[in-house]
C-alpha positions in Angstrom: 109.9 78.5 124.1 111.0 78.4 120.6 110.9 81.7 118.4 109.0 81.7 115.3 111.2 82.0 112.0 110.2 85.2 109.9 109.6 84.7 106.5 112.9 85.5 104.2 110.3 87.8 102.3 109.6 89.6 105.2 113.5 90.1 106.1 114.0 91.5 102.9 111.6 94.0 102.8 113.1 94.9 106.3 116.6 95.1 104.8 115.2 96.9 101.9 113.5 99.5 104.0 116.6 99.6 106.4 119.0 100.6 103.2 116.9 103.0 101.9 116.1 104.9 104.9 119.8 104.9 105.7 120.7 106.2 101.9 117.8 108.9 102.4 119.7 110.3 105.7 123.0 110.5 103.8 120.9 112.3 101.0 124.5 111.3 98.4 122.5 113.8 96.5 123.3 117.2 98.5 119.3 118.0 99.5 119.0 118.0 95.2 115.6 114.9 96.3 113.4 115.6 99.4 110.0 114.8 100.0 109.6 117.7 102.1 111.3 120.3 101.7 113.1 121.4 105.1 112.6 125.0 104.5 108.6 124.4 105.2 108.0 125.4 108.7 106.7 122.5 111.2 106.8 119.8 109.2 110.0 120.2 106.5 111.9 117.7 108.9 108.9 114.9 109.1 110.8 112.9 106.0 113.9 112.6 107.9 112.0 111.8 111.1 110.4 109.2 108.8 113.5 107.5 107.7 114.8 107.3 111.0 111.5 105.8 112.1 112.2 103.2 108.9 115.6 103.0 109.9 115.2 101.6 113.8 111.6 99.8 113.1 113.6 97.7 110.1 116.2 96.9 112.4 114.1 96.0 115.3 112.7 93.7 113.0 115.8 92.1 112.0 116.4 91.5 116.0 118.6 94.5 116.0 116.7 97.1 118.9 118.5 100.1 119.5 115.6 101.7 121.1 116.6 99.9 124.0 119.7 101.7 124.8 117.1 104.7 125.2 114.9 103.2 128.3 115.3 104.7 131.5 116.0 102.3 134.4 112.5 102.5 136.1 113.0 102.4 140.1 
């Protein structure tokens, strides 16, 4: 069976996404922007947990899964 072709749109708003997920991790400016701030107890790490959610959804998009390194083998 053949695989549908994603719209070149789409794949850019993946790649888009992808970048700036990866660009809020690094945080180039030293914790100066954050959504959250981390010293909020609970949730001041649900940005970063966001991003990396971005991060591996945009890629799994792209045909890039890295989630799948993380199944267990299932007996």
């Amino acid at each position: 069976m053949e695989e549908k072709q994603k719209p070149i749109s789409k794949k850019f708003i993946a790649a888009v996404g992808v970048a700036l997920g990866v660009i809020y991790i690094l945080n180039p400016t030293m914790g100066v922007f954050e959504l959250l701030p981390d010293a909020l107890p609970i949730i001041g790490n649900l940005d970063e947990g966001a991003a990396v959610y971005l991060i591996f959804a945009g890629l799994r998009y792209l045909g890039l899964d890295l989630l799948k390194y993380f199944d267990r083998v299932r007996k």
